[in-house]
DRENPA-3360 file (N, C-alpha, C; in nm, 2 decimals, always signed):
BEGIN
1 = XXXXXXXX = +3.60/+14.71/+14.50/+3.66/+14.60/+14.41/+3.68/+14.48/+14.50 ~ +3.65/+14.34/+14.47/+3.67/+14.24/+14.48/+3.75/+14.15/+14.51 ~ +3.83/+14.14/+14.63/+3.98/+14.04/+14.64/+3.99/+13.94/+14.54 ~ +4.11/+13.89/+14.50/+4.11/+13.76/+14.42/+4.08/+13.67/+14.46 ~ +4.02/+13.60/+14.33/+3.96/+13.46/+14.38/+4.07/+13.33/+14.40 ~ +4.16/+13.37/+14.39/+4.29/+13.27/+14.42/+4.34/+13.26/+14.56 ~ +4.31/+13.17/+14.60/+4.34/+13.15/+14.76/+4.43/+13.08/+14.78 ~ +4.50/+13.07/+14.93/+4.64/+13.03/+14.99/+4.54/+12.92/+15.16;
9 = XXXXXXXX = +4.64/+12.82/+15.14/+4.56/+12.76/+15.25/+4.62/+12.83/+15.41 ~ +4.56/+12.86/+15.47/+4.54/+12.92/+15.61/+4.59/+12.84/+15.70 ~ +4.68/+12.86/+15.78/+4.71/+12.82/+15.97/+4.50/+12.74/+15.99 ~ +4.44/+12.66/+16.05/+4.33/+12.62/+16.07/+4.22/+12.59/+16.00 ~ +4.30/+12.58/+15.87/+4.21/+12.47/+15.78/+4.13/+12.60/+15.67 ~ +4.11/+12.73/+15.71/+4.05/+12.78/+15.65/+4.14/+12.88/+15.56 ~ +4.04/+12.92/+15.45/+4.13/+12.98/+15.30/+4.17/+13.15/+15.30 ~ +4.27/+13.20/+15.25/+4.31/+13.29/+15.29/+4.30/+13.34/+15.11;
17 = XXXXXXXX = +4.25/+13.46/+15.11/+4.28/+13.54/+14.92/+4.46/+13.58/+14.91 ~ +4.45/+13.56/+14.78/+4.61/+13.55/+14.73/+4.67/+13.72/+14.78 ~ +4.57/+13.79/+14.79/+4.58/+13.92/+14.78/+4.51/+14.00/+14.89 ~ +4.53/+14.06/+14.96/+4.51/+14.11/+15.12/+4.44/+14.23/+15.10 ~ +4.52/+14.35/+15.03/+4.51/+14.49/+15.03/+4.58/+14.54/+14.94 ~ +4.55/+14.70/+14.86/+4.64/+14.76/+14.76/+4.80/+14.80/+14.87 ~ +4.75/+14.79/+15.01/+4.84/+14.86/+15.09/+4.94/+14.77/+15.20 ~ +4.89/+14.64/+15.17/+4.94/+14.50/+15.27/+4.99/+14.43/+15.23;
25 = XXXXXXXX = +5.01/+14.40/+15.06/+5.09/+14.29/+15.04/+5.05/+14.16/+14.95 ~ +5.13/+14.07/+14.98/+5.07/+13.97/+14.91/+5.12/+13.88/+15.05 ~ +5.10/+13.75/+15.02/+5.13/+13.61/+15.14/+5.24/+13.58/+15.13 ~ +5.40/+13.56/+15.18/+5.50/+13.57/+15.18/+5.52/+13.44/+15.09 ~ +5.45/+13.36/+15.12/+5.50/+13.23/+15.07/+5.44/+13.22/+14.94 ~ +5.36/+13.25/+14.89/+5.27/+13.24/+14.80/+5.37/+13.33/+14.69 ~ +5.40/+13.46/+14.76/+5.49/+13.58/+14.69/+5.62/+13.52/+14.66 ~ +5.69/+13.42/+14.72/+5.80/+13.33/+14.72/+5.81/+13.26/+14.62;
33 = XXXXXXXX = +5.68/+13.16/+14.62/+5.63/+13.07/+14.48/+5.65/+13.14/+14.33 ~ +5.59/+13.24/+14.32/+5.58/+13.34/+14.24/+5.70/+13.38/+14.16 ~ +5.82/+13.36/+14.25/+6.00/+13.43/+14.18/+5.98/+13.28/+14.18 ~ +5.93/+13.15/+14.21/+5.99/+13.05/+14.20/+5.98/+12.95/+14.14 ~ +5.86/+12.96/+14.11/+5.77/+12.92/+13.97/+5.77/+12.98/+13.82 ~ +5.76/+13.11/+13.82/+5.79/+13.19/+13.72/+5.93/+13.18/+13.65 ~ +5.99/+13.16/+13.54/+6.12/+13.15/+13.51/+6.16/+13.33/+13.50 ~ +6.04/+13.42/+13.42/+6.09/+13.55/+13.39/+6.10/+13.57/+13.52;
41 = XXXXXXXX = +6.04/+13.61/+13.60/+6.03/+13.66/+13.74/+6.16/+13.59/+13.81 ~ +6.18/+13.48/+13.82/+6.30/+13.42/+13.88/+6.43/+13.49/+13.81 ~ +6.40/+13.52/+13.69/+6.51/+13.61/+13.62/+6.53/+13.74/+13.64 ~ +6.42/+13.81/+13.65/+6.42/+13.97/+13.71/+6.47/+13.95/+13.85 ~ +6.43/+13.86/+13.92/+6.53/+13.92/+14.04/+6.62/+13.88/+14.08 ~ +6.71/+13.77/+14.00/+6.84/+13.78/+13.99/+6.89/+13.91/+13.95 ~ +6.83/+13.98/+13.86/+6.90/+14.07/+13.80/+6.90/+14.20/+13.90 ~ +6.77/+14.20/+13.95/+6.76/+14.33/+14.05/+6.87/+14.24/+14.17;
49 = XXXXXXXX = +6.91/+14.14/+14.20/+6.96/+14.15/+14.34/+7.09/+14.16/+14.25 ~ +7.15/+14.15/+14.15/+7.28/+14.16/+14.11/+7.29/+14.36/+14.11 ~ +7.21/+14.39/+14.05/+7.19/+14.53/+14.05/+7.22/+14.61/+14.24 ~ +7.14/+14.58/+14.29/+7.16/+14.65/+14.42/+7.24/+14.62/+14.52 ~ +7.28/+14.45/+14.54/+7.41/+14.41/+14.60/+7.55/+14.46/+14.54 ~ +7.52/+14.49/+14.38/+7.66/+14.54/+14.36/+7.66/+14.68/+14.37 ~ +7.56/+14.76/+14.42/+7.56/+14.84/+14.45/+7.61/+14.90/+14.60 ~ +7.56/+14.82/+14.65/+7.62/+14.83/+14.81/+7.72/+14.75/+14.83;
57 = XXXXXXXX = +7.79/+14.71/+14.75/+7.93/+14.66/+14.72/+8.00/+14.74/+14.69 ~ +7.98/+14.86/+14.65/+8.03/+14.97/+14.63/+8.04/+15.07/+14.73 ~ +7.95/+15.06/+14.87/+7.92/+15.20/+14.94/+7.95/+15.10/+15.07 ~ +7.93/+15.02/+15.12/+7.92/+14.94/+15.24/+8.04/+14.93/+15.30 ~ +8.02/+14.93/+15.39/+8.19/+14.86/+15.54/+8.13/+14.76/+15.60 ~ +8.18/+14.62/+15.63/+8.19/+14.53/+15.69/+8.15/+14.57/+15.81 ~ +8.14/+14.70/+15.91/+8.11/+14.72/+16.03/+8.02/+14.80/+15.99 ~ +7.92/+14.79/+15.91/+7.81/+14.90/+15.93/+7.68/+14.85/+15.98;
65 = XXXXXXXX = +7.62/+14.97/+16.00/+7.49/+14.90/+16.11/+7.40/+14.96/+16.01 ~ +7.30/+14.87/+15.93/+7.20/+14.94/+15.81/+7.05/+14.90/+15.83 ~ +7.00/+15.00/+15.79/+6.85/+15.00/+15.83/+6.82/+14.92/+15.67 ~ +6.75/+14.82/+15.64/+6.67/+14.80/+15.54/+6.50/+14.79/+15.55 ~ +6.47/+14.91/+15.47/+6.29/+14.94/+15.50/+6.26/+14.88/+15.36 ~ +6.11/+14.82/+15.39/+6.06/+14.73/+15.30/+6.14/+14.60/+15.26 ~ +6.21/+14.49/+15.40/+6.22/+14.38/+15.37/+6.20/+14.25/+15.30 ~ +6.05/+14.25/+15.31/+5.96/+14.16/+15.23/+6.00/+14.01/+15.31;
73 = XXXXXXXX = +5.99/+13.96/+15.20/+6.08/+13.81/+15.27/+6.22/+13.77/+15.31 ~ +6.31/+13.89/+15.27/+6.46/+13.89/+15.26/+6.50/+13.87/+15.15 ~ +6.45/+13.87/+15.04/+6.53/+13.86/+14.91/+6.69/+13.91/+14.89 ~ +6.65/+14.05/+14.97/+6.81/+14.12/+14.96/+6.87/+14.09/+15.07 ~ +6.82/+14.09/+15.20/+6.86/+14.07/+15.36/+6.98/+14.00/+15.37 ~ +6.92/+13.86/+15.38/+7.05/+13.74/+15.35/+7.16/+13.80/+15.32 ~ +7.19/+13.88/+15.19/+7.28/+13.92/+15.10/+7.37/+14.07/+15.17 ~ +7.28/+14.14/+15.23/+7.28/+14.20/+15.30/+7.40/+14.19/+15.48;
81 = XXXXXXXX = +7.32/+14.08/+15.52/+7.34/+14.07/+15.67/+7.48/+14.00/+15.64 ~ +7.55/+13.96/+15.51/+7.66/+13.87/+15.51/+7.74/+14.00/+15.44 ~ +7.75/+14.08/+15.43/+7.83/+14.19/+15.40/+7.85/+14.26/+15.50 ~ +7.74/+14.32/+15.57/+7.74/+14.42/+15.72/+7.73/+14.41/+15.86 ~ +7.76/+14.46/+15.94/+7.78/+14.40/+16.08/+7.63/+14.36/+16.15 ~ +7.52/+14.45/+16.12/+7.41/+14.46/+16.17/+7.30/+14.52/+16.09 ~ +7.21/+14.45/+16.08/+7.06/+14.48/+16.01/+6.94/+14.50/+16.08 ~ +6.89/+14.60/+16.06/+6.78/+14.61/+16.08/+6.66/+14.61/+15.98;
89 = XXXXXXXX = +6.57/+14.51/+15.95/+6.46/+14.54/+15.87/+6.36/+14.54/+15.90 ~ +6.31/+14.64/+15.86/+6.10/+14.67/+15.87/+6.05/+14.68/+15.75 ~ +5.93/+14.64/+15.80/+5.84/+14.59/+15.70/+5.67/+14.65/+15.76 ~ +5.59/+14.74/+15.66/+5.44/+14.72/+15.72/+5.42/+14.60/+15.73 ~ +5.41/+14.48/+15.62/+5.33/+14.32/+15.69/+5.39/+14.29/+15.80 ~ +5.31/+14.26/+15.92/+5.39/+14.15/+16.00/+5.38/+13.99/+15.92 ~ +5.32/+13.95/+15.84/+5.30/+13.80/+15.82/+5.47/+13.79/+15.71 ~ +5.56/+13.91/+15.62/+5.65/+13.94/+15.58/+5.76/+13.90/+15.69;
97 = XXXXXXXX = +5.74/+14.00/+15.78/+5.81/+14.00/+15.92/+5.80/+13.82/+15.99 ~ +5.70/+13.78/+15.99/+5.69/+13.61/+16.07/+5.79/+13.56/+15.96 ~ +5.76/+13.61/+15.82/+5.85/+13.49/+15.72/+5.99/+13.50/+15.75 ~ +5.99/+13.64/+15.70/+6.20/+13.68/+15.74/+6.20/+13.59/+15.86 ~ +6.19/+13.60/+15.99/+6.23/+13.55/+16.12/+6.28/+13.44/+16.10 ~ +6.17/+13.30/+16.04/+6.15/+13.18/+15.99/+6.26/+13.16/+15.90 ~ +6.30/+13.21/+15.82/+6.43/+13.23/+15.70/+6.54/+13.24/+15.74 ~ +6.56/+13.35/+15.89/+6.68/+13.39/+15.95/+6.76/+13.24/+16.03;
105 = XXXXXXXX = +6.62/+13.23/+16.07/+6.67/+13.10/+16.15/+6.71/+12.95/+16.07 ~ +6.61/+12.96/+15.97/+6.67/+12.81/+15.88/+6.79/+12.86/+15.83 ~ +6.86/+12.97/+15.85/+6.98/+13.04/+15.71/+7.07/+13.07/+15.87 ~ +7.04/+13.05/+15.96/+7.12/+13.05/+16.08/+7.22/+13.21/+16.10 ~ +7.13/+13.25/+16.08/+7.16/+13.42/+16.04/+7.11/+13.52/+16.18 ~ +7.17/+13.57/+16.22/+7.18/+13.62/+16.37/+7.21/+13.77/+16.37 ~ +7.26/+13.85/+16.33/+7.29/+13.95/+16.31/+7.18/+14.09/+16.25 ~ +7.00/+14.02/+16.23/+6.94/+14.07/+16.16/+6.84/+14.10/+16.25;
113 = XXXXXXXX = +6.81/+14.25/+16.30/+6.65/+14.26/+16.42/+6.56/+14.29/+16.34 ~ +6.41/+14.26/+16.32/+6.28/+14.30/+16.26/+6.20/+14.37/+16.33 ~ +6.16/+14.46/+16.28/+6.07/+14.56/+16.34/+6.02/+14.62/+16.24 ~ +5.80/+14.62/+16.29/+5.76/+14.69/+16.21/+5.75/+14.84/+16.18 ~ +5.73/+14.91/+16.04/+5.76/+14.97/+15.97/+5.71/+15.02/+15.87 ~ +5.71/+15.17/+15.86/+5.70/+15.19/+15.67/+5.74/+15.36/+15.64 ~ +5.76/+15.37/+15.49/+5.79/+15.50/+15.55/+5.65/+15.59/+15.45 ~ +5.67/+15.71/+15.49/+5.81/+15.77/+15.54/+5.76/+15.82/+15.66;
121 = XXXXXXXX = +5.66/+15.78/+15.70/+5.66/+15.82/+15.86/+5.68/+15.75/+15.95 ~ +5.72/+15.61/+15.95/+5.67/+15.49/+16.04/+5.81/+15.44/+16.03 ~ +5.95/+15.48/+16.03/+6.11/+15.45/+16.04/+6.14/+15.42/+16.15 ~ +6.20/+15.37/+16.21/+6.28/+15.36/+16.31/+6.37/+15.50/+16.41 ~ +6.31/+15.53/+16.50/+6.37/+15.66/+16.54/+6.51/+15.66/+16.61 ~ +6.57/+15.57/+16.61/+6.68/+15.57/+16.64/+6.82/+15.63/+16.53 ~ +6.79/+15.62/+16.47/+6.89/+15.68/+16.31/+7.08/+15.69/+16.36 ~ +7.12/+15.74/+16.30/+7.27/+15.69/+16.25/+7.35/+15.63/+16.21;
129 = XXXXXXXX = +7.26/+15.55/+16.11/+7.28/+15.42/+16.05/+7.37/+15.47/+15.92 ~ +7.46/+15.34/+15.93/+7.57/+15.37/+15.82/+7.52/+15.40/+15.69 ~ +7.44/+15.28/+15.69/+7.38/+15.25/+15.51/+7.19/+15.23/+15.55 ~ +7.14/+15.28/+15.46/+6.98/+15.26/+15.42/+6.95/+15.19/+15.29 ~ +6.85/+15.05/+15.29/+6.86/+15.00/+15.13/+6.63/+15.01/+15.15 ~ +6.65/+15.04/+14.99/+6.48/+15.08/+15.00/+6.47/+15.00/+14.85 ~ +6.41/+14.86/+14.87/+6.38/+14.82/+14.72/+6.24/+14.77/+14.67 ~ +6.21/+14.83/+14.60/+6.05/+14.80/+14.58/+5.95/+14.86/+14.65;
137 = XXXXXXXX = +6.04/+14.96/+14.75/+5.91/+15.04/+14.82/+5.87/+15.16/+14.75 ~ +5.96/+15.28/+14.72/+5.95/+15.38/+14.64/+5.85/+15.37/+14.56 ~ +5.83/+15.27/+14.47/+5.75/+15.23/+14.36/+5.62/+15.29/+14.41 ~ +5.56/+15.29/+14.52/+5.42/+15.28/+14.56/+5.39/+15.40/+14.63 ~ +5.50/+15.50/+14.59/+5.49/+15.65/+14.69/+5.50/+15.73/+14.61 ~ +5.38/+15.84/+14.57/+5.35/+15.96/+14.49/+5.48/+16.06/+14.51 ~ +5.52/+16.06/+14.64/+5.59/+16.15/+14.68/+5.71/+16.13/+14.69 ~ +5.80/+16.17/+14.57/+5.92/+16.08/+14.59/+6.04/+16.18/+14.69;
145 = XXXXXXXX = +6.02/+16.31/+14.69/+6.08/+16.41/+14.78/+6.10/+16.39/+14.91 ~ +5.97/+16.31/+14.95/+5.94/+16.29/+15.09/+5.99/+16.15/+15.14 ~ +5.97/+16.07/+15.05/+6.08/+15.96/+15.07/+6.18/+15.94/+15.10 ~ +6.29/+16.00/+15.03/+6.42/+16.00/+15.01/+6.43/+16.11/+15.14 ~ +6.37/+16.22/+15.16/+6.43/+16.30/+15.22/+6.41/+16.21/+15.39 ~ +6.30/+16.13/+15.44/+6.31/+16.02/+15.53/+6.40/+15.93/+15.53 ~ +6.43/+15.85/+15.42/+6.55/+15.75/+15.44/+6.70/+15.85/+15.45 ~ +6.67/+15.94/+15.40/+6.81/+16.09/+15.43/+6.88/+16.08/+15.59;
153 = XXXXXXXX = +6.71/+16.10/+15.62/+6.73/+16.11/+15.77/+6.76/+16.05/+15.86 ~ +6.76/+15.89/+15.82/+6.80/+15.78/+15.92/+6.93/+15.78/+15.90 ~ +7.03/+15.85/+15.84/+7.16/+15.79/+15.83/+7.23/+15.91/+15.88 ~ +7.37/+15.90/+15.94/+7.45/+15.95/+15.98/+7.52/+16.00/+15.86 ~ +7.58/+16.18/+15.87/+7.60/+16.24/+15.77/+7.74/+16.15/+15.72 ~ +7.74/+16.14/+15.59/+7.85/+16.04/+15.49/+7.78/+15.91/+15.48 ~ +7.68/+15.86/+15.52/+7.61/+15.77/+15.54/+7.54/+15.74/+15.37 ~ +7.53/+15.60/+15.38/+7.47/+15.59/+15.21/+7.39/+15.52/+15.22;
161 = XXXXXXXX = +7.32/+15.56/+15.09/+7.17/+15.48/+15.05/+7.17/+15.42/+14.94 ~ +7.10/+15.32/+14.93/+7.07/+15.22/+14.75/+6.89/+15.20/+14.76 ~ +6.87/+15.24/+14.69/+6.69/+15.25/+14.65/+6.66/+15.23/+14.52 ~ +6.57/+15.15/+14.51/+6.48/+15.13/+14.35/+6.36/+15.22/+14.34 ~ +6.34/+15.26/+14.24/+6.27/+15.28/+14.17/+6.18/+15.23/+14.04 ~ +6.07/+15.24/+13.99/+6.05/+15.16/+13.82/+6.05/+15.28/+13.77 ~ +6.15/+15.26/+13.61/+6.17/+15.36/+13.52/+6.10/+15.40/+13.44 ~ +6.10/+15.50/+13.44/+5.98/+15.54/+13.28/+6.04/+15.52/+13.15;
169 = XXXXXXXX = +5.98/+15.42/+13.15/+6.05/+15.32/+12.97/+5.97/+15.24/+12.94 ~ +5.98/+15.18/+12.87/+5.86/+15.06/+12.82/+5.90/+14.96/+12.91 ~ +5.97/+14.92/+12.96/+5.94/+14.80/+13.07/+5.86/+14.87/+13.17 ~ +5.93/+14.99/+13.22/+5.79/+15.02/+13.30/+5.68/+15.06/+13.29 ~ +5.65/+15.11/+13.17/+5.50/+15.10/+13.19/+5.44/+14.93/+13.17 ~ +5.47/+14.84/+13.12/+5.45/+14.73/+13.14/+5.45/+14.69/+13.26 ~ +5.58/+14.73/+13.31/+5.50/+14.67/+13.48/+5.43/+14.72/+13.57 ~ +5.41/+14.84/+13.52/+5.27/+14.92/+13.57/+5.17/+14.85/+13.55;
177 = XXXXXXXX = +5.14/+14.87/+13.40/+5.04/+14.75/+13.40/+4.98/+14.64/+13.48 ~ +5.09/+14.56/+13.48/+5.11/+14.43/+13.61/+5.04/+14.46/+13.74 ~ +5.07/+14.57/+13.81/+5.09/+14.62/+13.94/+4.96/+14.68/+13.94 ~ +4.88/+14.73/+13.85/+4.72/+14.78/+13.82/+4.65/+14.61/+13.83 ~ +4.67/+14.55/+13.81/+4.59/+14.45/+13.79/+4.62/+14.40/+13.93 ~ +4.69/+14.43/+14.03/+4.64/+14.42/+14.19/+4.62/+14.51/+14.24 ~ +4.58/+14.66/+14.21/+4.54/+14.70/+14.27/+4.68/+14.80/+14.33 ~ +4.73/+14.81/+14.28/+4.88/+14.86/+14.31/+4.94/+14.96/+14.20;
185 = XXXXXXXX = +4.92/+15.09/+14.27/+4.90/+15.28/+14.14/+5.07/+15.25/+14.17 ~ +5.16/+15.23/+14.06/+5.29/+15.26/+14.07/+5.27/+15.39/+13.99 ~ +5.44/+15.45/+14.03/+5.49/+15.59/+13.98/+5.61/+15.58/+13.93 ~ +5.64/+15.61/+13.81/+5.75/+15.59/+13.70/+5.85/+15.71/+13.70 ~ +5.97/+15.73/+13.74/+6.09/+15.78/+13.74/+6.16/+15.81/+13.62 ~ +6.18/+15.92/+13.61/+6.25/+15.96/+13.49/+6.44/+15.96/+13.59 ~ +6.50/+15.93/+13.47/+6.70/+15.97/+13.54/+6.68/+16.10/+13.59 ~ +6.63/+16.22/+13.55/+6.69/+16.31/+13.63/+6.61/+16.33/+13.68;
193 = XXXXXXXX = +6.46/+16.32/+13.72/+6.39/+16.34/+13.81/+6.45/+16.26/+13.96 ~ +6.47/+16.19/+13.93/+6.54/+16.06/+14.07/+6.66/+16.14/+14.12 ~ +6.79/+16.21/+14.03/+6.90/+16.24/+14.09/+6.79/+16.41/+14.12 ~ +6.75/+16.47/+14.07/+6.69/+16.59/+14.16/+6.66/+16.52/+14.24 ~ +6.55/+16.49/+14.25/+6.50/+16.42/+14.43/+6.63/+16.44/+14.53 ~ +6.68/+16.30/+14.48/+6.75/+16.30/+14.59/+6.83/+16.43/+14.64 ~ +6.89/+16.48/+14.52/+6.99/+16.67/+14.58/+6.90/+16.71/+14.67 ~ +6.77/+16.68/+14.63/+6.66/+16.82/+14.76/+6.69/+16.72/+14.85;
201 = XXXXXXXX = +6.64/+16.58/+14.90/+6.66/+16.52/+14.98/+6.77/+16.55/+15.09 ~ +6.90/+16.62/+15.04/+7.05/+16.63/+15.06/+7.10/+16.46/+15.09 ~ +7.08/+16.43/+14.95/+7.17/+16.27/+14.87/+7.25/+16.32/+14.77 ~ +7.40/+16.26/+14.79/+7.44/+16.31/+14.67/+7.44/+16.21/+14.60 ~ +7.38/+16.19/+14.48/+7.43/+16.06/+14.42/+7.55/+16.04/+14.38 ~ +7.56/+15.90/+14.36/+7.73/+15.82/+14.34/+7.69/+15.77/+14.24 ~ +7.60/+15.70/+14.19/+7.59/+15.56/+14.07/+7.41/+15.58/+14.07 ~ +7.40/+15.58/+13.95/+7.23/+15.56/+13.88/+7.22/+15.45/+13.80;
209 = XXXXXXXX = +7.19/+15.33/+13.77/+7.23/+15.22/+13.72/+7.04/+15.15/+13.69 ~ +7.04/+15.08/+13.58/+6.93/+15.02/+13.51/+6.92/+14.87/+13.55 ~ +6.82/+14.82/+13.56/+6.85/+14.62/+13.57/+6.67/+14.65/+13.49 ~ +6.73/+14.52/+13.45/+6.56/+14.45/+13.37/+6.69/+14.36/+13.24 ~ +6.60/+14.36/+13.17/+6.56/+14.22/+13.04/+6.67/+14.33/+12.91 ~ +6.63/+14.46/+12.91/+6.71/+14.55/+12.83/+6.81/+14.66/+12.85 ~ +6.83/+14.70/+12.74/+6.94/+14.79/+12.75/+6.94/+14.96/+12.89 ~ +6.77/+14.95/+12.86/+6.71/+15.06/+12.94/+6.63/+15.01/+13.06;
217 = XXXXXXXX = +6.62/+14.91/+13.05/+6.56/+14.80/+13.18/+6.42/+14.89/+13.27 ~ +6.35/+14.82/+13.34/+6.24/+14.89/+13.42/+6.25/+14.92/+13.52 ~ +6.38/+14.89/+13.60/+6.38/+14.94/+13.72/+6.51/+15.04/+13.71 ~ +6.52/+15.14/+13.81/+6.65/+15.24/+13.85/+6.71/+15.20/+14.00 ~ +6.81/+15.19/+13.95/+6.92/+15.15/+14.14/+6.96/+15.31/+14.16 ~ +6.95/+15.32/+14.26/+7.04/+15.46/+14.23/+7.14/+15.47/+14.38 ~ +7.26/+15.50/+14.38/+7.33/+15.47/+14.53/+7.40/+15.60/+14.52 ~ +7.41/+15.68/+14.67/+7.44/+15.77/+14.70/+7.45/+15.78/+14.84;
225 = XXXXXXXX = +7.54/+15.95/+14.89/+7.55/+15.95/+15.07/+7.50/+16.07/+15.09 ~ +7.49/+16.02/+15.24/+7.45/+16.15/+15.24/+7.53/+16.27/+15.31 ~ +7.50/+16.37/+15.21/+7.60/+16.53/+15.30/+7.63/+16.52/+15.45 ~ +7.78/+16.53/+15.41/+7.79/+16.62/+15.58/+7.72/+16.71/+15.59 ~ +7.76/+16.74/+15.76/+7.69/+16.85/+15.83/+7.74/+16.99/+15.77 ~ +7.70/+17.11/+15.72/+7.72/+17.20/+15.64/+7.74/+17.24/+15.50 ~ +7.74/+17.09/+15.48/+7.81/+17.13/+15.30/+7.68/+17.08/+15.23 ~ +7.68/+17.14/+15.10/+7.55/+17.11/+15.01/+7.57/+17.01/+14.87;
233 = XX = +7.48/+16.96/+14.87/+7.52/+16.86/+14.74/+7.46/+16.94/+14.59 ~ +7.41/+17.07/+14.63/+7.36/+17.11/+14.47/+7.47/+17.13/+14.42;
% end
């Protein structure tokens, strides 16, 4: 299949495609334009960052040290690194990774290290992190067991997570749609398939919450901790 014919001008004069890979991304800036140009799109992620910051408004300490996997440009970061003591975000793009840096520093934001990333093999091996936030990554992983049960494992037992998912509802399959037309196989979530996951995971969930345009919205937040050492969440 054929990259798009919509191009982004390049560092050296020469044209870069709007679209990289089903597995790399889009151009940070170009992906920027996009929430910023778009009025719906500018609207959906007001709603998703209202959704997941009030989510971790709910689980978070001022002194926590949180891994955020699948950064992107920082949409959530910012929002993020002004609530918790310390951030860490990875990202597979490094050209994602050059933009966050560039952002941190015009937003004079210091408390945030980047490192690349992806999961659920490719995390940060250092783990005991208070809080884990996963947004927009899940979407693009068959295996949602194996996911959750990796972001599980970066955090220190009582430790909490906030992750999206897209829901199985008519917004989501519409945005499925969307996401086929780059080249991008999303996987649609049912409510209780997401809180099983996560129990196998050993997450217990706290809050399963909807954001989109409707009542039943296309995306799922879901915020939870993770089990101490011995005790079970089934």
């Amino acid at each position: 299949m054929s990259r798009s014919a919509v191009e982004a001008e390049a560092p050296g004069g020469r044209r870069r495609p709007w679209f990289i890979a089903n597995t790399a991304g889009w151009h940070p800036e170009l992906y920027e334009r996009w929430f910023t140009w778009n009025p719906m799109q500018a609207a959906l992620r007001r709603r998703e960052q209202a959704a997941v910051l009030g989510a971790v408004d709910g689980l978070a300490q001022a002194s926590d040290r949180v891994l955020e996997v699948g950064c992107g440009t920082g949409a959530h970061t910012i929002g993020l690194a002004r609530r918790c003591r310390r951030v860490v975000a990875v990202d597979a793009s490094v050209e994602m990774l050059a933009y966050l840096e560039r952002r941190l520093r015009r937003e004079a934001i210091s408390n945030v290290a980047t490192r690349p990333g992806k999961l659920p093999d490719g995390l940060p091996a250092d783990g005991g992190y208070d809080g884990v936030l996963a947004v927009g990554v899940l979407n693009y992983l068959p295996e949602l067991d194996a996911a959750l049960r990796a972001l599980a494992e970066t955090l220190r037992p009582g430790g909490w997570a906030v992750v999206t998912m897209p829901r199985n509802s008519p917004g989501g399959w519409l945005y499925r749609v969307g996401e086929a037309l780059t080249r991008r196989r999303v996987s649609l979530r049912s409510e209780t398939a997401v809180r099983a996951a996560a129990v196998r995971a050993g997450l217990a969930p706290a809050r399963l919450t909807s954001a989109g345009f409707s009542r039943r919205g296309f995306l799922l937040v879901l915020a939870a901790r993770r089990a101490a050492r011995g005790t079970s969440v089934e």
